[in-house]
C-alpha positions, 0 to 999 in steps of 0.5 A, a space after each residue: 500500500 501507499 505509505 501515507 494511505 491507510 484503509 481500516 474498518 471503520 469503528 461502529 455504524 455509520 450513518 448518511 444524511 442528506 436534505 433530512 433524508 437518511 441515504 445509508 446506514 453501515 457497520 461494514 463502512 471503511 475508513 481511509 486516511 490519506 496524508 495528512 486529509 481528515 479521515 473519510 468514511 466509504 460506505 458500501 455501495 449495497 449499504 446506500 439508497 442509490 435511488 437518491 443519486 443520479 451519477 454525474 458527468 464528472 470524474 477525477 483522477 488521483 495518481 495513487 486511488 485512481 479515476 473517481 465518478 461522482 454522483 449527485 444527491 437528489 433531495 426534496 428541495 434540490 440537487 446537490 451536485 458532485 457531492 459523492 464519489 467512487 473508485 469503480 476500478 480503483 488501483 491495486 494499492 486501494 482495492 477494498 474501496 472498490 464498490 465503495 461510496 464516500 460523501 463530501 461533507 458539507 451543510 446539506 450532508 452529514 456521516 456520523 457514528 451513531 
């Protein structure tokens, strides 16, 4: 692996939240530490209510996970864009993240420990 990426199950359940809405809930969530990045939580895919994401145009790639697609969150009052990602083939270093989705923690959405 990477020496500054580390994958670790994550601690306890995990919960989503975006505009009220509960979006998944896990004790199979992994968590991944990248450099000197906060911590971020990767939910199982089969753990998320994909009816509420719409995937997106948009992608990215990082040299040491791979090419990332990005979702958008589909609430009551609007859509929030390019707020989820996943490493659908993600690079060798990085592979218990595949079938994986991690969320961009901003106002509208929430991961906690419950």
């Amino acid at each position: 692996m990477v020496d500054y990426i580390t994958i670790r199950k994550a601690q306890g359940t995990w919960t989503v939240r975006a505009g009220g809405a509960v979006l998944g809930e896990s004790a199979q969530a992994l968590e991944l530490v990248e450099g000197d990045y906060p911590p971020v939580i990767y939910f199982p895919r089969s753990d998320i209510a994909m009816a509420f994401l719409d995937a997106s145009e948009k992608t990215s790639h990082c040299p040491h996970k791979g090419d990332a697609r990005y979702f958008s969150v589909v609430t009551k009052s609007r859509t929030l864009q390019n707020v989820v990602w996943s490493y659908e083939e993600p690079n060798d270093v990085v592979e218990q993240i595949k079938d994986y989705l991690a969320f961009h923690t901003i106002p509208e959405i929430t991961v906690e420990q419950i």
